[in-house]
Structure formats: C-alpha cells, structure tokens
CHARMM-style PDB file with segment names, atoms N, HN, CA, C and O in Angstrom:
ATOM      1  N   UNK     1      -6.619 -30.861 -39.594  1.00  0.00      PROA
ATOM      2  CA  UNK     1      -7.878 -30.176 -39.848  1.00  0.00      PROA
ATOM      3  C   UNK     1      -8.840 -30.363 -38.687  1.00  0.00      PROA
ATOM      4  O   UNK     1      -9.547 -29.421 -38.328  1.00  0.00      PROA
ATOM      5  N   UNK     2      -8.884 -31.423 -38.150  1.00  0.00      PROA
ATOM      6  HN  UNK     2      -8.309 -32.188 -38.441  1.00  0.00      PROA
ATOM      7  CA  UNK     2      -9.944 -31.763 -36.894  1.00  0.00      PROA
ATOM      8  C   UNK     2      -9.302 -30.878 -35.713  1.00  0.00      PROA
ATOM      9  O   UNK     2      -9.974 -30.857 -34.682  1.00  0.00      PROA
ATOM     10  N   UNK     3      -8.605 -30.453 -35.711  1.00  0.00      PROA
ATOM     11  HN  UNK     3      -8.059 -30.471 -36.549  1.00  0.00      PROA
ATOM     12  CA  UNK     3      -7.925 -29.370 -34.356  1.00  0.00      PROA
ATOM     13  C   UNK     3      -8.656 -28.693 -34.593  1.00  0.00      PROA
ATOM     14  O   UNK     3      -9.647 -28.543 -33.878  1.00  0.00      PROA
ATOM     15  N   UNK     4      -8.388 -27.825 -36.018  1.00  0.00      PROA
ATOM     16  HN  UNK     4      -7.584 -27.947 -36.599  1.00  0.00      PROA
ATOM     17  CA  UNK     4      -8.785 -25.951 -36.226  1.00  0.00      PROA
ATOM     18  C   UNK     4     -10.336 -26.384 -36.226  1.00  0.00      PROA
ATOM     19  O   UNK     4     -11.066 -25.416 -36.437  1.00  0.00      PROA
ATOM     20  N   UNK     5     -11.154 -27.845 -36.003  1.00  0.00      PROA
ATOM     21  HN  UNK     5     -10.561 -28.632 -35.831  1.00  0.00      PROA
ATOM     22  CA  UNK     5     -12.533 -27.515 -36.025  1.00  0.00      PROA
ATOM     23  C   UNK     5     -12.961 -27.707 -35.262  1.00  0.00      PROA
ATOM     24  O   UNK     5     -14.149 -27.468 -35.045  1.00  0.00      PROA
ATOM     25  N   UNK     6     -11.954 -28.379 -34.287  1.00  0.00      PROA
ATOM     26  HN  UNK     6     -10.989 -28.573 -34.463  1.00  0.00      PROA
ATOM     27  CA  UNK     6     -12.194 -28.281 -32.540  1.00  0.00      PROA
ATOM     28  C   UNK     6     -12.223 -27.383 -31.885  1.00  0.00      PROA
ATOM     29  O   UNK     6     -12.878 -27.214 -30.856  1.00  0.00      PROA
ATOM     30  N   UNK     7     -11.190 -26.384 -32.640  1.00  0.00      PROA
ATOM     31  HN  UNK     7     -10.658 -26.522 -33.476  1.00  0.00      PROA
ATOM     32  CA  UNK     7     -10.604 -25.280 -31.980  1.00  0.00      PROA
ATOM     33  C   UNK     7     -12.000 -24.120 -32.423  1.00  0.00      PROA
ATOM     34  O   UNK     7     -12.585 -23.462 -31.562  1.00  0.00      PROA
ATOM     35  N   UNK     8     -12.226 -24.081 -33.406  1.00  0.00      PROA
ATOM     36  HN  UNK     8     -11.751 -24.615 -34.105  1.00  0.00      PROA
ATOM     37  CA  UNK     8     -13.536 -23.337 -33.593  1.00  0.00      PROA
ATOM     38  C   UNK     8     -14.686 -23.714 -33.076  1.00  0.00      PROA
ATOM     39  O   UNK     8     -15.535 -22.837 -32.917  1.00  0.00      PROA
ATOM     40  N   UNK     9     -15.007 -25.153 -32.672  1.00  0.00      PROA
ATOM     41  HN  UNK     9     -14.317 -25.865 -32.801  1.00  0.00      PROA
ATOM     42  CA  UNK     9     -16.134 -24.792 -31.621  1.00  0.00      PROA
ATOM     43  C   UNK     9     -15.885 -24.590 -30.592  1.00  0.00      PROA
ATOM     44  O   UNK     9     -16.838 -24.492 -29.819  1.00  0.00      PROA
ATOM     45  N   UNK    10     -15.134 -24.499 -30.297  1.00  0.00      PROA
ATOM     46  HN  UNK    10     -14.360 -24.579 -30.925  1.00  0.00      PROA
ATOM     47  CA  UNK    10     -14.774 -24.006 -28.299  1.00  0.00      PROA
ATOM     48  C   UNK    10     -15.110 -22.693 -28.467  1.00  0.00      PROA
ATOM     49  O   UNK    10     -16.005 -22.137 -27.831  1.00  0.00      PROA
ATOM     50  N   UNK    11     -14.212 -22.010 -29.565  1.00  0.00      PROA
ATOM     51  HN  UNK    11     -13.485 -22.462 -30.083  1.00  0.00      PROA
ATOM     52  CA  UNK    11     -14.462 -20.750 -29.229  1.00  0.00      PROA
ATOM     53  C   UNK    11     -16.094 -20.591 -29.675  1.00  0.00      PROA
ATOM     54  O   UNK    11     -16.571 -19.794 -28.867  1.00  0.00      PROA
ATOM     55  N   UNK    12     -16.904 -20.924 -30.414  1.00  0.00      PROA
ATOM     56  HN  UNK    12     -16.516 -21.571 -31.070  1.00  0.00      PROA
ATOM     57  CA  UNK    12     -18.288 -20.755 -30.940  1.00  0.00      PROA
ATOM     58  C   UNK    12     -19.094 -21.455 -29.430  1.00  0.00      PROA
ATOM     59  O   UNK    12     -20.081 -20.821 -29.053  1.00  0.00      PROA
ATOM     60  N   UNK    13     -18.792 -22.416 -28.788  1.00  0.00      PROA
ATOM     61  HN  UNK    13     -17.991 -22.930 -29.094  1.00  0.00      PROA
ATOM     62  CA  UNK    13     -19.323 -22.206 -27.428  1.00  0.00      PROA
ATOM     63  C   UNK    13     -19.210 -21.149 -26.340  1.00  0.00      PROA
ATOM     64  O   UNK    13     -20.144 -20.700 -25.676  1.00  0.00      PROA
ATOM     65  N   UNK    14     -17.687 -20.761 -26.242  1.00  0.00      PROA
ATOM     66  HN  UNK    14     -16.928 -21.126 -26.782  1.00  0.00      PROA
ATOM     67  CA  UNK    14     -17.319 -19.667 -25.637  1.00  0.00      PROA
ATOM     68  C   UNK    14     -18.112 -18.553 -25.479  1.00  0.00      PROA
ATOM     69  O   UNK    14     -18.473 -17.965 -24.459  1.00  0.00      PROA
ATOM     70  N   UNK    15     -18.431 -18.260 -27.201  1.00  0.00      PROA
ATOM     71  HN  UNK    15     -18.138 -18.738 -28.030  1.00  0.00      PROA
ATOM     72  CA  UNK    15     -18.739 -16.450 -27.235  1.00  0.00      PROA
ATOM     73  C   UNK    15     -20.602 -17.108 -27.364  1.00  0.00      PROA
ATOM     74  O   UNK    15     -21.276 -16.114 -27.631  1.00  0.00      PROA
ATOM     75  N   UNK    16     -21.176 -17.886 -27.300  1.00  0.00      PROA
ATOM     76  HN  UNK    16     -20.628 -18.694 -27.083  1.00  0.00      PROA
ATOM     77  CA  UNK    16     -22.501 -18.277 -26.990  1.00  0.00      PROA
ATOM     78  C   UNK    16     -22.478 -18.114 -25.120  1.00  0.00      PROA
ATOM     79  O   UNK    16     -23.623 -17.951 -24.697  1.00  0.00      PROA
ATOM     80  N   UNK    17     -21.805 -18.126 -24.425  1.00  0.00      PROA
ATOM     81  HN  UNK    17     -20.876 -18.258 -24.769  1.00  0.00      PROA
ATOM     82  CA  UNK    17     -22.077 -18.082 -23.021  1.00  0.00      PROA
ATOM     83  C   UNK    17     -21.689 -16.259 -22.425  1.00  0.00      PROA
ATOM     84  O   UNK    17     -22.061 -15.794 -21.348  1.00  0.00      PROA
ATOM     85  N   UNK    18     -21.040 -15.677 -23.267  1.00  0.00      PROA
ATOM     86  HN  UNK    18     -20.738 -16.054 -24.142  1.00  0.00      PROA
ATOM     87  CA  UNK    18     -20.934 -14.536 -23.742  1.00  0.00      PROA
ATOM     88  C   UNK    18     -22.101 -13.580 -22.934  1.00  0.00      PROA
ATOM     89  O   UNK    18     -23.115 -13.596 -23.631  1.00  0.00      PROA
ATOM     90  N   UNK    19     -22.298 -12.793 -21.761  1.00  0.00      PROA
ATOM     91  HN  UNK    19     -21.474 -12.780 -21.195  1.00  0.00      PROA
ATOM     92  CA  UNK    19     -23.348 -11.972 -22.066  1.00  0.00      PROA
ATOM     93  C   UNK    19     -23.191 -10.510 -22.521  1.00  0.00      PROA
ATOM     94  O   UNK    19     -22.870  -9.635 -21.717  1.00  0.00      PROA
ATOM     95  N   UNK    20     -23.435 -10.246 -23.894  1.00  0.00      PROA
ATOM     96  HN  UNK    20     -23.696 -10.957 -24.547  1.00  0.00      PROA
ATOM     97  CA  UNK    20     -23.622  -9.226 -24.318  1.00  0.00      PROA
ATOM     98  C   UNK    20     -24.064  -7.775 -23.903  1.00  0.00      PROA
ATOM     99  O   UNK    20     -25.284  -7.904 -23.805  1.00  0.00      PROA
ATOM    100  N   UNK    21     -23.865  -6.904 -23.704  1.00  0.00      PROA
ATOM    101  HN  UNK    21     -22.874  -6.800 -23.784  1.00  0.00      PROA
ATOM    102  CA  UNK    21     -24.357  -5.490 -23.358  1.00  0.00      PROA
ATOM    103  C   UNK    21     -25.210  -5.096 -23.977  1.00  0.00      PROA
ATOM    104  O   UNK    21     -24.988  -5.001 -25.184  1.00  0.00      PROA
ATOM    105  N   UNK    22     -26.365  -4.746 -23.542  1.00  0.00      PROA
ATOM    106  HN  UNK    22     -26.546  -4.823 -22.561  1.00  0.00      PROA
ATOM    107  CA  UNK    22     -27.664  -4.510 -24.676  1.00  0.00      PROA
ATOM    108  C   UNK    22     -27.184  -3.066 -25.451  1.00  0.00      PROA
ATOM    109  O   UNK    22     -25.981  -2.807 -25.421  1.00  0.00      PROA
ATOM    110  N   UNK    23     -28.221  -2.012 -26.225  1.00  0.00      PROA
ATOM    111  HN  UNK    23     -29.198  -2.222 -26.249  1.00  0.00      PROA
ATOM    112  CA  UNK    23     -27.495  -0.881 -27.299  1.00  0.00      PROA
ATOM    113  C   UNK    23     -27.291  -0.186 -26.080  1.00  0.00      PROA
ATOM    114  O   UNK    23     -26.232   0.404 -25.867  1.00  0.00      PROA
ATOM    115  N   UNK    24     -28.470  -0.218 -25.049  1.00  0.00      PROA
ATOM    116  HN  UNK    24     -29.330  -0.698 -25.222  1.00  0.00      PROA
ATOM    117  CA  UNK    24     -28.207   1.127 -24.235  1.00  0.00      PROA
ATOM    118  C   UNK    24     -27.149   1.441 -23.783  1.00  0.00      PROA
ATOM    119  O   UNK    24     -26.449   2.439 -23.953  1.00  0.00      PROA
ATOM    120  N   UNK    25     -26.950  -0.119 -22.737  1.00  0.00      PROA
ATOM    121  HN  UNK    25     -27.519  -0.930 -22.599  1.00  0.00      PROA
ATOM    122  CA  UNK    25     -25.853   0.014 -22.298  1.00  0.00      PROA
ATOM    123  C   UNK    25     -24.015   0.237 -23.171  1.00  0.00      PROA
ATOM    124  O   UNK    25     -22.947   0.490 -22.616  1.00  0.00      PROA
ATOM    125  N   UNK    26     -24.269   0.043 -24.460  1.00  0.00      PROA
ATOM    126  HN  UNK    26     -25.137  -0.163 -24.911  1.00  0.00      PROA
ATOM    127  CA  UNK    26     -22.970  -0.109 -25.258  1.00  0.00      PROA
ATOM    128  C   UNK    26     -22.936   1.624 -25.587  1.00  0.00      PROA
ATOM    129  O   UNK    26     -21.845   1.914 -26.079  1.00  0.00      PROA
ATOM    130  N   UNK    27     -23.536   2.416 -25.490  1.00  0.00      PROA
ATOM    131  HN  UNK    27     -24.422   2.181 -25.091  1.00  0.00      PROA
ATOM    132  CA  UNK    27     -23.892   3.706 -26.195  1.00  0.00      PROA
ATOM    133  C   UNK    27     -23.538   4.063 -24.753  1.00  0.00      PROA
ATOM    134  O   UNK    27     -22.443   4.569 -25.001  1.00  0.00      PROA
ATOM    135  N   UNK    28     -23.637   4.152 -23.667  1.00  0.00      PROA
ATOM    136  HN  UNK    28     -24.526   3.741 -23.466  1.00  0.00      PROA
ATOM    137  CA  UNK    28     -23.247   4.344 -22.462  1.00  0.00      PROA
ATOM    138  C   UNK    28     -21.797   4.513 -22.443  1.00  0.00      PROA
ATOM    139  O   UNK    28     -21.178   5.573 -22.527  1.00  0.00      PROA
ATOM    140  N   UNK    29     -21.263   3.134 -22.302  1.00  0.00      PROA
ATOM    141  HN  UNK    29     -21.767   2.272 -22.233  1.00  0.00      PROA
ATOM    142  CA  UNK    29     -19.649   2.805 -22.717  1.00  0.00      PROA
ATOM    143  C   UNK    29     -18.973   3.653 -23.641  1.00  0.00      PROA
ATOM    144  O   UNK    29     -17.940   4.320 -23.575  1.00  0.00      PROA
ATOM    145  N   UNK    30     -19.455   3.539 -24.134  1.00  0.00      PROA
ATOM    146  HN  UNK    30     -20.294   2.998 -24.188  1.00  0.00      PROA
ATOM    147  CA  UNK    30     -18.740   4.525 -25.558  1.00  0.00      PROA
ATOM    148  C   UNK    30     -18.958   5.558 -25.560  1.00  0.00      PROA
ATOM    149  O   UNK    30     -18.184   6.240 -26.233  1.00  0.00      PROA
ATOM    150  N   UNK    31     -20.109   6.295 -24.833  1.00  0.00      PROA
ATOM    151  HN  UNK    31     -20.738   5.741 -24.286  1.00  0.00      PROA
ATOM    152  CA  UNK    31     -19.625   7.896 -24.296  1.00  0.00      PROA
ATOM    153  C   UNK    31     -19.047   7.724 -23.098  1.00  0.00      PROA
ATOM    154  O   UNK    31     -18.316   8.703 -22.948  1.00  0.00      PROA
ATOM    155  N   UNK    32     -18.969   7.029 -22.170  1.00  0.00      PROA
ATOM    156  HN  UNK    32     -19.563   6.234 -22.291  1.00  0.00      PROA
ATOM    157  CA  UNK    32     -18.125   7.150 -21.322  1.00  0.00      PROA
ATOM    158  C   UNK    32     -16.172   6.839 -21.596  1.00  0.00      PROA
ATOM    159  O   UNK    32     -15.196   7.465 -21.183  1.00  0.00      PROA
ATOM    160  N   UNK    33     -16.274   5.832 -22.302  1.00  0.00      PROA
ATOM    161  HN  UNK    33     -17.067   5.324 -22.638  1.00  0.00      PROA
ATOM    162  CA  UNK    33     -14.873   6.004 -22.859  1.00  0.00      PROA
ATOM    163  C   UNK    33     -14.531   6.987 -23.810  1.00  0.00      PROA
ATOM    164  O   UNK    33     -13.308   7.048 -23.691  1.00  0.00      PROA
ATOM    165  N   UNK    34     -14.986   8.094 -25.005  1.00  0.00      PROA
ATOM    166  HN  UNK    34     -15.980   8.044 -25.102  1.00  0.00      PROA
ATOM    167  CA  UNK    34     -14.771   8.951 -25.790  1.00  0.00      PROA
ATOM    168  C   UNK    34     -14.578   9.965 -24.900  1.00  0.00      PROA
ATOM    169  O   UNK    34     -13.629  10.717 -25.125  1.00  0.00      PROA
ATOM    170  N   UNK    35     -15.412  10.203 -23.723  1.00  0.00      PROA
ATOM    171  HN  UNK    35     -16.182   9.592 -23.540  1.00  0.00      PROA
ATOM    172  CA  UNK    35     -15.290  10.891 -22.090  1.00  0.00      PROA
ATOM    173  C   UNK    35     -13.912  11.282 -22.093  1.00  0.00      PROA
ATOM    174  O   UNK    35     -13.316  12.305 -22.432  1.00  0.00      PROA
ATOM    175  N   UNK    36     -13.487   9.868 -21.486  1.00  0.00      PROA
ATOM    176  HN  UNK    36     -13.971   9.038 -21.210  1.00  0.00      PROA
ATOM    177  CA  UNK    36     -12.196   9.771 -20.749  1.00  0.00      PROA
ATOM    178  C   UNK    36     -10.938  10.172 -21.430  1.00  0.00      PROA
ATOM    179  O   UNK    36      -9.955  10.726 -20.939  1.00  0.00      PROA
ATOM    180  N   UNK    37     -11.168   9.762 -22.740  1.00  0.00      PROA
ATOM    181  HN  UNK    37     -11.967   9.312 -23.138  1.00  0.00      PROA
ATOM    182  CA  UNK    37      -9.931   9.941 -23.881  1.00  0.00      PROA
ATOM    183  C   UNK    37     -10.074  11.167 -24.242  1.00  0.00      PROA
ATOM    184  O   UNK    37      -9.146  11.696 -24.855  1.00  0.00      PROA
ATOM    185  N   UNK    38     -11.248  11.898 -23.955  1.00  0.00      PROA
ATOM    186  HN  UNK    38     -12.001  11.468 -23.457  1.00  0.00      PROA
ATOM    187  CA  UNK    38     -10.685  13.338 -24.284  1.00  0.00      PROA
ATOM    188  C   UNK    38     -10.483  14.083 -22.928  1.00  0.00      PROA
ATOM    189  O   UNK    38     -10.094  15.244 -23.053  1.00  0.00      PROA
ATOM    190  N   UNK    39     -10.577  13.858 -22.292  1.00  0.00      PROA
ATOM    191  HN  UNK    39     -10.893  12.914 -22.189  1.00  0.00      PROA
ATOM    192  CA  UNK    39     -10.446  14.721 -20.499  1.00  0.00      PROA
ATOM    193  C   UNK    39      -8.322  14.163 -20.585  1.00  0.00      PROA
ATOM    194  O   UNK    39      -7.336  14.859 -20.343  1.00  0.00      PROA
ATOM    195  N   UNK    40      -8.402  12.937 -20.950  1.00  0.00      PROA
ATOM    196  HN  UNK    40      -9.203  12.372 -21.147  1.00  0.00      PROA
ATOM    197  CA  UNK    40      -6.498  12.516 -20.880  1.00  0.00      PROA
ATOM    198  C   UNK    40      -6.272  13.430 -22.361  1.00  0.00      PROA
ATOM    199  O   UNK    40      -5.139  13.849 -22.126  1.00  0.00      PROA
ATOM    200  N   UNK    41      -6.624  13.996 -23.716  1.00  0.00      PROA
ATOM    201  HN  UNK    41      -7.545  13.655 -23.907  1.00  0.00      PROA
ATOM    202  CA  UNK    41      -6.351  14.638 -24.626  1.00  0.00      PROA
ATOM    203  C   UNK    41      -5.832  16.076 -23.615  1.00  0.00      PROA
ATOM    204  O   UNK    41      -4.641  16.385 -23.582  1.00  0.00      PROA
ATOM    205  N   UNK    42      -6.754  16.765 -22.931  1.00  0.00      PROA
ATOM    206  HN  UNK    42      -7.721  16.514 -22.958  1.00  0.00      PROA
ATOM    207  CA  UNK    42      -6.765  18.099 -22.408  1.00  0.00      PROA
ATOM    208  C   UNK    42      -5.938  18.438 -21.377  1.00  0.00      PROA
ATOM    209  O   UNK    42      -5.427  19.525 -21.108  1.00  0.00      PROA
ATOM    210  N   UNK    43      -5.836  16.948 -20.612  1.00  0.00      PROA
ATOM    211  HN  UNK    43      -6.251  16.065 -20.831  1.00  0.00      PROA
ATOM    212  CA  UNK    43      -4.900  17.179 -19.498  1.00  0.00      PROA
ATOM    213  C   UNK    43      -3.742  17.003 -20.071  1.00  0.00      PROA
ATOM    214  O   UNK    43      -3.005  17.877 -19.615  1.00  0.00      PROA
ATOM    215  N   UNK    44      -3.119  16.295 -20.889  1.00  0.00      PROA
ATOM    216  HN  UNK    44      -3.717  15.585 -21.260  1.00  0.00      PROA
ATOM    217  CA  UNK    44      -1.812  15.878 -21.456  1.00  0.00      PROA
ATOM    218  C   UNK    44      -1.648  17.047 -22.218  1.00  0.00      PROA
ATOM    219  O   UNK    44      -0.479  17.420 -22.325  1.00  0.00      PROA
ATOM    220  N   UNK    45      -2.521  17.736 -22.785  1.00  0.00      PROA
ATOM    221  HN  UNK    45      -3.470  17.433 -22.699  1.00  0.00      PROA
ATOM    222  CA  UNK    45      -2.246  19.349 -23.720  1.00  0.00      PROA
ATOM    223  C   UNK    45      -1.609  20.612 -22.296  1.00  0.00      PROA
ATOM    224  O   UNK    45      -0.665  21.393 -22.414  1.00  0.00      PROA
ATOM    225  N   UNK    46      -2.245  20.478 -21.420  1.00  0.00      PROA
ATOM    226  HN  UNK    46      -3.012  19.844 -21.324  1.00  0.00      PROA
ATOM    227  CA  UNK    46      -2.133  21.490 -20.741  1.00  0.00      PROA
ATOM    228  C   UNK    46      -0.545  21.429 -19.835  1.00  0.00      PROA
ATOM    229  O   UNK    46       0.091  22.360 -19.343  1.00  0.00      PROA
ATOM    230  N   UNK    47      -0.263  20.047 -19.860  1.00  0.00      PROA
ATOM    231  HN  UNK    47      -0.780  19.290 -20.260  1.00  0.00      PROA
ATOM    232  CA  UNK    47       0.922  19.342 -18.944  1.00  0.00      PROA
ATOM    233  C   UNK    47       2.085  19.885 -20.083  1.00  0.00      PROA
ATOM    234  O   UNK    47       3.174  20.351 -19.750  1.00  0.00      PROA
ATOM    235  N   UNK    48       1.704  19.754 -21.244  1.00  0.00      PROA
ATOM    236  HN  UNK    48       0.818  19.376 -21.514  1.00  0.00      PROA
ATOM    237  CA  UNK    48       2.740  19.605 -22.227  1.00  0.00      PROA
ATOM    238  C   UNK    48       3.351  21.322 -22.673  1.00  0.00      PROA
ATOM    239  O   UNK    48       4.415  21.767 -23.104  1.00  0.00      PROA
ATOM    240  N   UNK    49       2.165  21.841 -22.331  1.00  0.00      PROA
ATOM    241  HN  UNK    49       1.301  21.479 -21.981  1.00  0.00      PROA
ATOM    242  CA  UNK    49       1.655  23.486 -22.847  1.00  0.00      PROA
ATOM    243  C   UNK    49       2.993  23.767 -21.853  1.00  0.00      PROA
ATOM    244  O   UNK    49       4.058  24.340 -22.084  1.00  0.00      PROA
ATOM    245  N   UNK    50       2.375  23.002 -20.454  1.00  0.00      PROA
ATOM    246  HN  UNK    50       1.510  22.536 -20.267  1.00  0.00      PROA
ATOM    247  CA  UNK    50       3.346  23.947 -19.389  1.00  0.00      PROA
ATOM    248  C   UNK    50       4.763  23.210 -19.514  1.00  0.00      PROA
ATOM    249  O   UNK    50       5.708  23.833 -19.999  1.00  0.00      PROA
ATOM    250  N   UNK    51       4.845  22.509 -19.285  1.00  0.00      PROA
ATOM    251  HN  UNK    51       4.078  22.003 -18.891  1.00  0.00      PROA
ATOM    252  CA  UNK    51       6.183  22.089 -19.617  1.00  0.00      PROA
ATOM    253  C   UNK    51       7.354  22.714 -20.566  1.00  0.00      PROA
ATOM    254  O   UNK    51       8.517  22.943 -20.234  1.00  0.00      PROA
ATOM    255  N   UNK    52       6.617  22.973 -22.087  1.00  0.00      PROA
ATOM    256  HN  UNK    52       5.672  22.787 -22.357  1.00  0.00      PROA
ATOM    257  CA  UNK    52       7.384  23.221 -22.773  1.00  0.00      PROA
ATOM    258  C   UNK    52       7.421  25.150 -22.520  1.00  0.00      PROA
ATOM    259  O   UNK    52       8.374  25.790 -22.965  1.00  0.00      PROA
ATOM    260  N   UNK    53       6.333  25.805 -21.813  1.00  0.00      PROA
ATOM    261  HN  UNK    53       5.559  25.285 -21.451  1.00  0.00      PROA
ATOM    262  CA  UNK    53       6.253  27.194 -21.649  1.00  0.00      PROA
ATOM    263  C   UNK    53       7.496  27.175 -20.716  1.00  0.00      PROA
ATOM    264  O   UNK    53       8.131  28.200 -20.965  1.00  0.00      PROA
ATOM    265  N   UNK    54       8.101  26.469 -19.774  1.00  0.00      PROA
ATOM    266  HN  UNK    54       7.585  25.637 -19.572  1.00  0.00      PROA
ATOM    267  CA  UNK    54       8.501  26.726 -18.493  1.00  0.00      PROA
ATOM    268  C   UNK    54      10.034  26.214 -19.027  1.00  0.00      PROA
ATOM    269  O   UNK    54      10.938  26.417 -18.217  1.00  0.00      PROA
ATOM    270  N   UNK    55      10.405  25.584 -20.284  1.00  0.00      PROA
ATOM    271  HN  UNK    55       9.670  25.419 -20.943  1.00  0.00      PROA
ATOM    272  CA  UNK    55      11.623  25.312 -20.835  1.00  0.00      PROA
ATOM    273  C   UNK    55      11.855  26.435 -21.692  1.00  0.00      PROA
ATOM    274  O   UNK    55      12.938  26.995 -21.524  1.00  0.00      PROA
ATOM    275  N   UNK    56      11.164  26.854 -22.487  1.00  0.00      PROA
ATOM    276  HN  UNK    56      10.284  26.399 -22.623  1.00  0.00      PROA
ATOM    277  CA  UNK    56      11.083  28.569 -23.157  1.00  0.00      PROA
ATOM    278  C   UNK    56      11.983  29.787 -22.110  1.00  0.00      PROA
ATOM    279  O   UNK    56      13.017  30.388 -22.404  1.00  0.00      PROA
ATOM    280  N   UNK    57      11.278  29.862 -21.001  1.00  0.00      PROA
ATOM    281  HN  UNK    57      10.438  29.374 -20.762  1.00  0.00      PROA
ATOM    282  CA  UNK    57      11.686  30.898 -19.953  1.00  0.00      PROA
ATOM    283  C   UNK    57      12.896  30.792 -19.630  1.00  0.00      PROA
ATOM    284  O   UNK    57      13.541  31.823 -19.444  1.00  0.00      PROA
ATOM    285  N   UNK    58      13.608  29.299 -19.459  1.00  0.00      PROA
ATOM    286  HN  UNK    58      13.084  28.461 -19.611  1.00  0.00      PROA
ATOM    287  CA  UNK    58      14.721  29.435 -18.592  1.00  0.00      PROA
ATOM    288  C   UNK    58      16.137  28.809 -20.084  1.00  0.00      PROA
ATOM    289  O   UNK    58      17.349  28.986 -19.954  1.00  0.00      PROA
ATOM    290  N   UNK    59      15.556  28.207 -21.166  1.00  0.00      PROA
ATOM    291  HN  UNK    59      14.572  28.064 -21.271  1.00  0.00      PROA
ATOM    292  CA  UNK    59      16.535  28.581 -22.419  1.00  0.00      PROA
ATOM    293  C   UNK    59      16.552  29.583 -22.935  1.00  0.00      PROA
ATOM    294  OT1 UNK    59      17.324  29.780 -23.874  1.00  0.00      PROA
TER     295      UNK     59
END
C-alpha cells in the first residue's frame, strides 16, 4: 500500500509542475487540430475517389 501512495504523489507533484494552456490558447489547439483532421478527411477522400475511379477504367 505505501508504493501506490508513493506512487500517487509523484505523480500529484508531477502534474502540479504541469504548465497548463490557458482557454484561449486550448480553443486554439482544438481548432487547429479539428483543422488538420479534416484537410487529412478530404485529402484521403479525393486519393481514394481517384484510386478507385482509375481501377473502374482499366477492370
């Protein structure tokens, strides 16, 4: 038992030295990553579009 309560304050010191991203900046992040994951959604649609158009033509 004295491990797992050792082991929990390390980590409870750990995430205290932690610096946090204030809202702005987290609302930033998160349109910038929802960004990215849909620009790789559109490009992987259009790769896939052609791919499978260009296996159509020649089966």
């Amino acid at each position: 038992m004295g491990k797992v309560k050792n082991f929990f304050g390390g980590v409870r010191q750990e995430m205290r030295q932690v610096t946090w991203p204030t809202g702005k900046e987290l609302r930033k992040y998160t349109v910038t990553v929802f960004g990215v994951v849909i620009l790789f959604a559109i490009f992987f649609f259009v790769v896939d579009f052609a791919i499978t158009s260009l296996l159509d033509l020649f089966i």
